[in-house]
C-alpha positions as CSV (number, residue, x, y, z in Angstrom):
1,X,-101.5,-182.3,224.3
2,X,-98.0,-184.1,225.3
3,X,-95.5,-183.2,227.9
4,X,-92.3,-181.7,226.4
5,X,-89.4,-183.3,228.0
6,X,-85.7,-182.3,228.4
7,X,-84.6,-184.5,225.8
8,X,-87.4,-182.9,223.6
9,X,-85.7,-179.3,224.6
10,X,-82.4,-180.4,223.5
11,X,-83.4,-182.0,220.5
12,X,-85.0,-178.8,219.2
13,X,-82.3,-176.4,219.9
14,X,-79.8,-179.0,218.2
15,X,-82.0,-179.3,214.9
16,X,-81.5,-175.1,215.1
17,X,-77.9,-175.0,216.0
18,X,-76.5,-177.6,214.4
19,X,-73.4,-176.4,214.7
20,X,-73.7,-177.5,218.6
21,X,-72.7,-181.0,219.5
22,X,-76.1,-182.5,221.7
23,X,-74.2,-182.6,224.7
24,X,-73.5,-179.2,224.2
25,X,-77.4,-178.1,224.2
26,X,-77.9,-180.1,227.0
27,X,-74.8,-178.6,229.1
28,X,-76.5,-175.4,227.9
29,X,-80.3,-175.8,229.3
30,X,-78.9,-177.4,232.5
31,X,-76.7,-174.7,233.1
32,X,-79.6,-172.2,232.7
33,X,-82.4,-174.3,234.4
34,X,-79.7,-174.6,237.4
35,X,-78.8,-171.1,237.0
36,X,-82.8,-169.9,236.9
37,X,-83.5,-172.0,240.5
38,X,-80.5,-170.9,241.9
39,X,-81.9,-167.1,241.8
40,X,-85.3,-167.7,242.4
41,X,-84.2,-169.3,245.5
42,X,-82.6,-166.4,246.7
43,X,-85.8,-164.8,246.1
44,X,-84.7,-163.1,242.8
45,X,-87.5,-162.8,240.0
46,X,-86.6,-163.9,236.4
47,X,-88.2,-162.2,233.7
48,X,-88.2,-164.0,230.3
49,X,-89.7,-161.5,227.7
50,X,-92.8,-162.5,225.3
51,X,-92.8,-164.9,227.7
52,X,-93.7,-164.8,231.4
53,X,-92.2,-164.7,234.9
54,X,-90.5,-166.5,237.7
55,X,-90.5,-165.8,241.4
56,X,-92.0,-166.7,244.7
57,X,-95.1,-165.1,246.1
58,X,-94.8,-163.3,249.1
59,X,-97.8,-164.3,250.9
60,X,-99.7,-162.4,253.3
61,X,-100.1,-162.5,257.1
62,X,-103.9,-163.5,256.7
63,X,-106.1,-164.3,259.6
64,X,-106.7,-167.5,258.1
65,X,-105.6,-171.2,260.9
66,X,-103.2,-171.6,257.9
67,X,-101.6,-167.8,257.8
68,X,-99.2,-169.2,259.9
69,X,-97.5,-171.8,257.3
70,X,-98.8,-170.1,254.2
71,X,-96.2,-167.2,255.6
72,X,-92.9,-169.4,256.1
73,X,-93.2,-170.7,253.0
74,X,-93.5,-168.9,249.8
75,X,-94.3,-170.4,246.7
76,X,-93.0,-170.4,243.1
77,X,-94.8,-169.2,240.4
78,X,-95.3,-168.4,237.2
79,X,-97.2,-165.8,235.2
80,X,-97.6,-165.8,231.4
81,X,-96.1,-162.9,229.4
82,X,-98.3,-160.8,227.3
83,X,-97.2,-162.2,224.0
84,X,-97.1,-165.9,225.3
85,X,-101.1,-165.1,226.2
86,X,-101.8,-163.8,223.0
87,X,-100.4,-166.9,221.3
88,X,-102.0,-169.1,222.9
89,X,-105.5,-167.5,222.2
90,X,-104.8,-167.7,219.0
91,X,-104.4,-171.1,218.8
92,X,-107.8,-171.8,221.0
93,X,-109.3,-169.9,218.7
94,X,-108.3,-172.1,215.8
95,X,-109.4,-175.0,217.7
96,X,-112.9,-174.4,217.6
């Protein structure tokens, strides 16, 4: 299993739009990656149907000796999508 790459991103959406120049696609995903952080750092959540969500967890005021940093500093995460799930049981079913 390989890492896909922002060239890799750019290079795909440019095989399906040809009609957009490369620098194009990549103005494109960095104006949406930028656009994506900017918001979840303002605490927004950024939902992505079929497949998953962006935010930052709240965390709770445990008892815990680490409550205290745990709670100034939430932390992103990302939860699969229903249909992004299913996919990808399908394919670890084909696997084996």
């Amino acid at each position: 299993m390989g890492t896909v790459k922002n060239s890799d991103l750019i290079s795909a959406i440019n095989a399906r739009l040809p009609d957009l120049n490369e620098a194009d696609c990549a103005y494109s995903i960095e104006s949406m990656l930028d656009y994506m952080a900017s918001q979840i750092a303002a605490g927004h959540r950024i939902e992505i149907r079929r497949f998953g969500s962006f935010g930052l967890s709240q965390p709770s005021l445990g008892a815990g000796k680490r409550a205290n940093i745990t709670a100034s500093n939430p932390q992103p995460y990302f939860r699969c999508g229903r249909q992004l799930v299913l996919q990808l049981n399908k394919k670890e079913c084909r696997k084996q």
